[in-house]
C-alpha positions as CSV (number, residue, x, y, z in Angstrom):
1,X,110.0,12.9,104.9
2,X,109.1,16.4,105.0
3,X,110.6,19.1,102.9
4,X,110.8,22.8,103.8
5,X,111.7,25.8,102.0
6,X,113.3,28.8,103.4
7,X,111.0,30.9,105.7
8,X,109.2,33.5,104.6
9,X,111.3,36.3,106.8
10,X,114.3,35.1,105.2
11,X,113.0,36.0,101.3
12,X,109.5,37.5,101.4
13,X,110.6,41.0,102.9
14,X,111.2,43.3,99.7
15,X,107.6,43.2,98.4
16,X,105.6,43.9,101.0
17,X,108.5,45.8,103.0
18,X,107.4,48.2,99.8
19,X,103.7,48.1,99.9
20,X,103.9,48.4,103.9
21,X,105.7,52.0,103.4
22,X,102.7,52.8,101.9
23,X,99.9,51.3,103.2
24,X,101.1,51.6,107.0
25,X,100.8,55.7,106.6
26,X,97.4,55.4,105.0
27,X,95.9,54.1,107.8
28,X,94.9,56.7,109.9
29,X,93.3,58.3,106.6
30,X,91.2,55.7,105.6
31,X,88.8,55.7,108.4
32,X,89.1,59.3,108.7
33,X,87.5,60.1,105.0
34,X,85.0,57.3,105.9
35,X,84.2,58.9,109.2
36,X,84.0,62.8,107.8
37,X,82.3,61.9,103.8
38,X,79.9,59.3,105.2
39,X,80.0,58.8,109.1
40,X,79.4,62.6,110.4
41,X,76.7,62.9,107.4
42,X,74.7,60.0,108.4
43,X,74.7,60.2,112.3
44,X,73.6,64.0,111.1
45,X,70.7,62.6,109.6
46,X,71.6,63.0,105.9
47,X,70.4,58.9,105.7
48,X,71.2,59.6,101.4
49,X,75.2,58.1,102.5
50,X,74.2,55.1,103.4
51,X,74.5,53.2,99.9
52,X,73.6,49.9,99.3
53,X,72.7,49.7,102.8
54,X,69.4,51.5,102.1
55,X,68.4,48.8,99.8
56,X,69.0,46.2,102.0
57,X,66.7,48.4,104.9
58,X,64.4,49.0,101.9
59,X,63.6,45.3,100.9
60,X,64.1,44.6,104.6
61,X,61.2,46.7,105.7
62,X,59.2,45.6,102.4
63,X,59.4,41.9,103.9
64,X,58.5,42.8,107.5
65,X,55.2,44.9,106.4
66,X,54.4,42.2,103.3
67,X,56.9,39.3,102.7
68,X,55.3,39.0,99.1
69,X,56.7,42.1,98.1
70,X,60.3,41.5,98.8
71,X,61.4,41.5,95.2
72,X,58.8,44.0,94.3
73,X,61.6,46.4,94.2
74,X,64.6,46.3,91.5
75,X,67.3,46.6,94.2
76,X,67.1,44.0,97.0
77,X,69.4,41.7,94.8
78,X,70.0,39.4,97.7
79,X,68.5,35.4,98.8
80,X,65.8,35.9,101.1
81,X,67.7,34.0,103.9
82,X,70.3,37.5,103.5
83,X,67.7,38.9,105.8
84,X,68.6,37.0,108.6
85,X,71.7,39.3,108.7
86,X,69.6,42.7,107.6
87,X,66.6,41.9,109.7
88,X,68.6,42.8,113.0
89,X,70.5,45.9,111.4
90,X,67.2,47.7,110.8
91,X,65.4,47.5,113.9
92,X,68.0,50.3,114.8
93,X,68.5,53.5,113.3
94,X,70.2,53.7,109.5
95,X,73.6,55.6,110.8
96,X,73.8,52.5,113.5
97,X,73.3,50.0,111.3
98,X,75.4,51.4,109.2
99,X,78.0,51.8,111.6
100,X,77.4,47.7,113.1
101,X,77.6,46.5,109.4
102,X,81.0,48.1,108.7
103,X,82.2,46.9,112.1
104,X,81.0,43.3,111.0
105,X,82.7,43.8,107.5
106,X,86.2,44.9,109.5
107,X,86.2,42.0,111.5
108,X,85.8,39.7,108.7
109,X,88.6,41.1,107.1
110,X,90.9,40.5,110.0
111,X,90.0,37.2,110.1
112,X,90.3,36.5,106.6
113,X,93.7,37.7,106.4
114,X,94.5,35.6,109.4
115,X,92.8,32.5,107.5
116,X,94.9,33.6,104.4
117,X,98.2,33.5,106.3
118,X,97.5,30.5,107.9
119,X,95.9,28.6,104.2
120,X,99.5,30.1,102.4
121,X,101.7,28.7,105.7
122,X,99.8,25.2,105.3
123,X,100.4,25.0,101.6
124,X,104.0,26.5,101.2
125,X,105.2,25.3,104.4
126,X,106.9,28.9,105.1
127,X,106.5,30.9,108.0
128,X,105.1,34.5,107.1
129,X,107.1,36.5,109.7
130,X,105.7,39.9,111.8
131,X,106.7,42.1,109.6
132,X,105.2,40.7,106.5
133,X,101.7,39.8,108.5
134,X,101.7,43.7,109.8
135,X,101.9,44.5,106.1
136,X,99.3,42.1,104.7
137,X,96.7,43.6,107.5
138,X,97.6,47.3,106.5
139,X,97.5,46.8,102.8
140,X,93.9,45.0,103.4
141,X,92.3,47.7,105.5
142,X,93.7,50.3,102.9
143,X,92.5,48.8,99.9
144,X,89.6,50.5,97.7
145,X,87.8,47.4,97.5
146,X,87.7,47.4,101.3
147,X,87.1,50.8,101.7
148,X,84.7,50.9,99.0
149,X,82.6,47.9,101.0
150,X,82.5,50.3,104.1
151,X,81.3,53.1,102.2
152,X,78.6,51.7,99.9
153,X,77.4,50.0,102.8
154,X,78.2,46.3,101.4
155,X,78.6,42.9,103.1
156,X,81.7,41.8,100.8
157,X,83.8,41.4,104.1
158,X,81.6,38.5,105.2
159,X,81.5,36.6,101.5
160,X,85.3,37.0,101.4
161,X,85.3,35.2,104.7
162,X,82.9,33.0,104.5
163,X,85.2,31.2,101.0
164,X,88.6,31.7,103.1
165,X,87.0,29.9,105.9
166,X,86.0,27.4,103.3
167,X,89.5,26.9,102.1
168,X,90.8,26.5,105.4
169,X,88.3,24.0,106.8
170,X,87.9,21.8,103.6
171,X,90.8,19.1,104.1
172,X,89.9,18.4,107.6
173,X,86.6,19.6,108.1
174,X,84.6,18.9,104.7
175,X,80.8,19.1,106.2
176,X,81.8,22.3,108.6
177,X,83.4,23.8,105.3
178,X,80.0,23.0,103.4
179,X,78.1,24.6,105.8
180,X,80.1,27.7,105.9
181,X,80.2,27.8,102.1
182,X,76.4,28.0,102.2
183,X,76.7,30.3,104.9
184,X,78.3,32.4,102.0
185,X,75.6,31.6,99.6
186,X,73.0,32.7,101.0
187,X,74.1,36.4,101.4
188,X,75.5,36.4,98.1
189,X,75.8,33.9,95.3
190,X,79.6,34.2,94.3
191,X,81.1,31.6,97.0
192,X,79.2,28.6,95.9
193,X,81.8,28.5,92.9
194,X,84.2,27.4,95.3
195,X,82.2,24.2,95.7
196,X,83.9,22.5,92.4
197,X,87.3,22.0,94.8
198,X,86.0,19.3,96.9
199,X,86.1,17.2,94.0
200,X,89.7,15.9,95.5
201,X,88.0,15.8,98.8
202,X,88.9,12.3,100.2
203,X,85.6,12.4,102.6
204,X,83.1,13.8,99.7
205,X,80.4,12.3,101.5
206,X,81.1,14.5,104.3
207,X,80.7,17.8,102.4
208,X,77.7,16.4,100.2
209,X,76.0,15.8,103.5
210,X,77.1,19.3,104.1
211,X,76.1,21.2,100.8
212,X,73.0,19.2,101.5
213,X,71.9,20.5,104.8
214,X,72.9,24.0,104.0
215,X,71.5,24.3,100.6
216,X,68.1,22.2,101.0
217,X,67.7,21.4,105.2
218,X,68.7,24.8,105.9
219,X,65.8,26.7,103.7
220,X,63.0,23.9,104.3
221,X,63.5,24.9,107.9
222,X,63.5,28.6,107.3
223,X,60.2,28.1,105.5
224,X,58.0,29.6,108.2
225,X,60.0,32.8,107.4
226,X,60.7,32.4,103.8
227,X,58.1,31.0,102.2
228,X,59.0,28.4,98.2
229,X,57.4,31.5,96.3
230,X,60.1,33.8,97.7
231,X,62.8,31.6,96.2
232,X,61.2,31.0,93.3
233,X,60.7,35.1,92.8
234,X,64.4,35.6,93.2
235,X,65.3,33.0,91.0
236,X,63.3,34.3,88.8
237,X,64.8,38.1,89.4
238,X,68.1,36.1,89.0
239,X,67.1,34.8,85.5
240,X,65.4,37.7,84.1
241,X,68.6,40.0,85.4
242,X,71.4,37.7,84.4
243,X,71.9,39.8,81.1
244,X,71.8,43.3,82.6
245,X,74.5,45.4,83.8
246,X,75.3,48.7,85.4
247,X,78.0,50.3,83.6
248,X,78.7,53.3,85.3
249,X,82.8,53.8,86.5
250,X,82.2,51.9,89.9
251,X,82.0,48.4,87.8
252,X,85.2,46.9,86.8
253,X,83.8,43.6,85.7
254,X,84.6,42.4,82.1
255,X,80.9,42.3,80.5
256,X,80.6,46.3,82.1
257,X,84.1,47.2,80.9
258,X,83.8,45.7,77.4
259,X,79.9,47.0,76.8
260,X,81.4,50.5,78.2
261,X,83.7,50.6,74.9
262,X,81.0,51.1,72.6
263,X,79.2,53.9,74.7
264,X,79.4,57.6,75.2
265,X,81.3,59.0,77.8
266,X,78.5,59.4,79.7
267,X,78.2,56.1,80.5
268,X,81.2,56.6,83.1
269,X,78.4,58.7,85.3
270,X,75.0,56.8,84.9
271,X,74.0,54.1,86.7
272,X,71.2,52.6,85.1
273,X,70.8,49.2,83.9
274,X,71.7,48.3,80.5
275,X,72.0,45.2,78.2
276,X,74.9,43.5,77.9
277,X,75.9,43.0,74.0
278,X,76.6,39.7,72.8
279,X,80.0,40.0,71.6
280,X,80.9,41.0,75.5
281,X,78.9,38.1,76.4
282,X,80.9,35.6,74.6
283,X,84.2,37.0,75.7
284,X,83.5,36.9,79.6
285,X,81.7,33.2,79.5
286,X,84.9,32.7,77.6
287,X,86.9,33.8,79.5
288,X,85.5,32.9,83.0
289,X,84.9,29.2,81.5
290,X,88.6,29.4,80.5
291,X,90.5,30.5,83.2
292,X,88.2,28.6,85.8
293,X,88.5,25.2,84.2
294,X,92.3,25.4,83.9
295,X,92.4,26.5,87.9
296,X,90.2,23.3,88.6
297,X,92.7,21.4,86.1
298,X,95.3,22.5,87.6
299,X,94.0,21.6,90.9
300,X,92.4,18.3,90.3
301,X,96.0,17.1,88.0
302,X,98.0,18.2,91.5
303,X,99.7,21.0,89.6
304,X,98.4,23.6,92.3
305,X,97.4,23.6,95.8
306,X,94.2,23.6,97.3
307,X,94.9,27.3,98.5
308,X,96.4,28.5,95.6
309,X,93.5,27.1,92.8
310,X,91.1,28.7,95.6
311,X,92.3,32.3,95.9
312,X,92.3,32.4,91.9
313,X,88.6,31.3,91.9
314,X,87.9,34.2,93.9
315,X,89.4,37.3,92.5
316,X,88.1,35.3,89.4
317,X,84.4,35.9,90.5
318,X,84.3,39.8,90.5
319,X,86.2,39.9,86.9
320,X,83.4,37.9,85.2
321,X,80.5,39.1,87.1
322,X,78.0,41.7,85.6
323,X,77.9,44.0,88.5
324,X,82.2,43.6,89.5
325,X,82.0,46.8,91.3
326,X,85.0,47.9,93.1
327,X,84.0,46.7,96.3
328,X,83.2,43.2,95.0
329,X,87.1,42.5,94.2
330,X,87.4,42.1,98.1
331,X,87.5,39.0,96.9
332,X,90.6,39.4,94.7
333,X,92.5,40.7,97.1
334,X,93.9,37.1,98.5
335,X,94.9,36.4,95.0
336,X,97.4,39.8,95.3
337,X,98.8,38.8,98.4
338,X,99.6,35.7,97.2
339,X,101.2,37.6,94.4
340,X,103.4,39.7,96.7
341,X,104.3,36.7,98.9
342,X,105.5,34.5,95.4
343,X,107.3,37.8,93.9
344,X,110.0,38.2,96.6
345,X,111.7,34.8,95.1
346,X,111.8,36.0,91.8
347,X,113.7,38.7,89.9
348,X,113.4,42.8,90.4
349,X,111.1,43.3,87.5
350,X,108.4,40.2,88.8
351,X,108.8,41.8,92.2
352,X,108.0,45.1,91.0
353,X,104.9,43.9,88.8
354,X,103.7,42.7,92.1
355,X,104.0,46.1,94.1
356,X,102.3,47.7,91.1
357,X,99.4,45.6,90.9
358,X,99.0,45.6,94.8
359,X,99.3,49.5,94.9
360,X,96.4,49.7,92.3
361,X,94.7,48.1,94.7
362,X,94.9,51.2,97.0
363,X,93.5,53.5,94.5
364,X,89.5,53.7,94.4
365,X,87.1,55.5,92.1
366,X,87.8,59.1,91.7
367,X,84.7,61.3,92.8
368,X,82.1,61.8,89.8
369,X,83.4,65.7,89.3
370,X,86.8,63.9,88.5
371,X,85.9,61.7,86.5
372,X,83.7,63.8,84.2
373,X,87.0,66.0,84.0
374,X,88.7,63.3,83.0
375,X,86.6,62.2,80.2
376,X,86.8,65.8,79.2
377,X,90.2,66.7,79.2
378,X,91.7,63.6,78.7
379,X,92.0,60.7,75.9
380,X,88.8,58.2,76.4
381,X,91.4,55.3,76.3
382,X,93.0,56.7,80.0
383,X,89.1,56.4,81.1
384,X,89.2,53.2,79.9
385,X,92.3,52.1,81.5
386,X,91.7,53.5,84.7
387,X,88.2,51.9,85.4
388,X,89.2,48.9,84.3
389,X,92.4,48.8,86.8
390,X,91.4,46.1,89.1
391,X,90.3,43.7,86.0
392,X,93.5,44.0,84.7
393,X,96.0,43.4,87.6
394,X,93.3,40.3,88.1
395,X,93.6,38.5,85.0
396,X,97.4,39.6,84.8
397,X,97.9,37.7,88.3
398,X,95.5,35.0,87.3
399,X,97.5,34.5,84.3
400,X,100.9,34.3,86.4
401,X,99.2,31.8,88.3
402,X,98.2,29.7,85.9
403,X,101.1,30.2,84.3
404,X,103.3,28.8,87.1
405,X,101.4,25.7,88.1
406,X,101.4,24.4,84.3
407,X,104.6,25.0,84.2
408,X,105.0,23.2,86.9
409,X,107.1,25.6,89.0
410,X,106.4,25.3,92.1
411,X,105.5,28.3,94.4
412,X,108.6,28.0,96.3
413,X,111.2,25.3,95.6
414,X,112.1,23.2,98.3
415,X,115.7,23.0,99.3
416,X,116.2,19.8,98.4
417,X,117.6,17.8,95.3
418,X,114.1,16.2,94.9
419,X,112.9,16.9,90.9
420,X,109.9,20.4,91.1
421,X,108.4,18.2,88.7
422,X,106.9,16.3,91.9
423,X,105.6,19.8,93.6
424,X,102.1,21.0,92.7
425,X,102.3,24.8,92.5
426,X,101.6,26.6,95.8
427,X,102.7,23.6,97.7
428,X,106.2,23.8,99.3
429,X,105.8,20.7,101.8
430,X,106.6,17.0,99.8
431,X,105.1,14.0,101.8
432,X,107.7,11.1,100.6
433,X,107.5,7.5,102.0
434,X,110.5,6.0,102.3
């Protein structure tokens, strides 16, 4: 038989009923800061606003006049088959490509809050009602990792799709899901970590075949384009890299945030590269090695659902990564949804630890004039604090998470007499054969 708890309309409202009253307002001004700080400059011809978009043009236009030099620069940070996406973007002018790449980063996020709604429905067995769908899409399009994606010029939106899609495709659709995975991996690296949950995958031979053709076929047949020494270069970048950091304000990841401790407050403002100290190294493989192996535990044991062990391995990425900027938690923000959606069935204080953690979400690094005043006026531990925000409310949901599925609480508990004991966390739909 099948077991169902309560819909979502009926017990998911006071959460995001709270973090819709703010978000919902904040829509019209989001776009309208991106269109006057960076829009108006760059279709002026002040190209300076593009960001990171101007390294991926850079490397781009390095590639087309010599592919050899691609990595000859110290910013192009991406796989060569990344250019597949920049290659197109700038044969028109910067402002336009600008403009189509934060286009194609707002439709991804549309879709991946779709896919998020649909991976929570599937494994709770709730419906997520209008109200609390219009409030998921508002709350996504206002967060600073969002907005911060748009701004710098990033591609964040597509990797966040591209390991939702993954999570969504992977019970029924294990070689589709592989490819789309590598789809992922080849703009960035983070997705691939996502890979370890097909271990439970009943039809692994499916999604080998899959990793298979995107991770080996998929290259060899780029290699008239990308040629073995182009991989090998950024492997080697990769390598050579791996113990560097920038850790100016903008990075939120743990190895930044713990080296930052020890350093003037001018760190806050400089974005150059620096070494990451080995005490901080220890910590974040600690840490990362911790919390990921008891998701996968969790997972593999049937303590947690596919979708839940899945959104905590992404907003696990940017904590643990030595360039977490702000707009790489994107890919914690599924992980704070899920939050607000499990909050609104327990008590006023859990509910309200939610909001909180959701509504730092919203807030984005303060321009550099602020936050030089701030280091001037105020305690260093507040500068701390405050670039470290996102870290924070990620491990503390991470830890709730965890929490609940060794507990063995389920996400929502079924209304039914059957035992929680029998309900991986996450999962509010019980299979029983009779």
């Amino acid at each position: 038989m099948t077991v169902r708890a309560a819909p979502v309309s009926q017990r998911r409202v006071k959460p995001l009923f709270a973090v819709g009253l703010v978000a919902v307002p904040l829509l019209p001004a989001v776009p309208a800061y991106l269109y006057r700080a960076t829009f108006s400059r760059l279709f002026g011809g002040e190209v300076e606003y593009a960001g990171d978009f101007l390294f991926f043009a850079e490397g781009t236009q390095r590639f087309l006049a010599d592919p050899a030099t691609l990595y000859a620069g110290s910013n192009f940070l991406y796989p060569p088959p990344s250019l597949l996406l920049f290659i197109p973007l700038v044969q028109l002018p910067v402002a336009w490509g600008y403009t189509v790449l934060a286009l194609l980063n707002a439709v991804a996020l549309a879709v991946s809050v779709g896919l998020f709604i649909h991976l929570y429905e599937s494994s709770s067995g709730e419906r997520v009602d209008g109200w609390s769908r219009g409030a998921l899409f508002a709350a996504a399009f206002v967060s600073a990792p969002f907005f911060q994606t748009v701004k710098m010029g990033q591609v964040n939106g597509l990797v966040l799709l591209a390991g939702l899609a993954f999570l969504t495709l992977l019970p029924r659709r294990p070689l589709i899901a592989a490819g789309v995975l590598t789809l992922g991996f080849w703009l960035k690296l983070y997705p691939l970590a996502l890979a370890i949950l097909g271990l439970k995958n009943v039809r692994r031979g499916r999604l080998a075949l899959g990793f298979a053709l995107g991770l080996i076929v998929f290259p060899i047949l780029l290699l008239p384009l990308f040629s073995a020494v182009q991989y090998a270069d950024y492997a080697g970048f990769v390598v050579s890299s791996g113990n560097l950091s920038n850790v100016a304000a903008m990075n939120q990841g743990l190895p930044a945030v713990l080296t930052r401790l020890t350093l003037p407050p001018e760190a806050f403002t400089t974005y150059t590269g620096h070494a990451i100290d080995f005490l901080p190294r220890v910590v974040t493989i600690t840490v990362g090695l911790g919390i990921g192996l008891a998701l996968v535990g969790a997972y593999v044991r049937g303590r947690m659902s596919l979708a839940a062990a899945g959104v905590g391995l992404l907003a696990l990425l940017p904590a643990v990564s030595v360039l977490g900027w702000e707009h790489t938690y994107i890919l914690a923000l599924p992980l704070v949804w899920w939050m607000l959606l499990e909050a609104a069935s327990a008590g006023r204080l859990v509910q309200a630890a939610a909001v909180f953690g959701a509504l730092v979400f919203f807030v984005p690094k303060p321009p550099e004039p602020v936050v030089a005043a701030l280091l001037a006026g105020a305690p260093r531990p507040l500068s701390d604090l405050l670039h470290a925000r996102f870290l924070i409310v990620a491990l503390g949901f991470l830890g709730t998470l965890l929490f609940l599925a060794w507990r063995r609480v389920p996400g929502i508990q079924p209304e039914t007499t059957l035992s929680s004991e029998s309900v991986p966390y996450g999962t509010g739909v019980v299979d029983e054969q009779k």
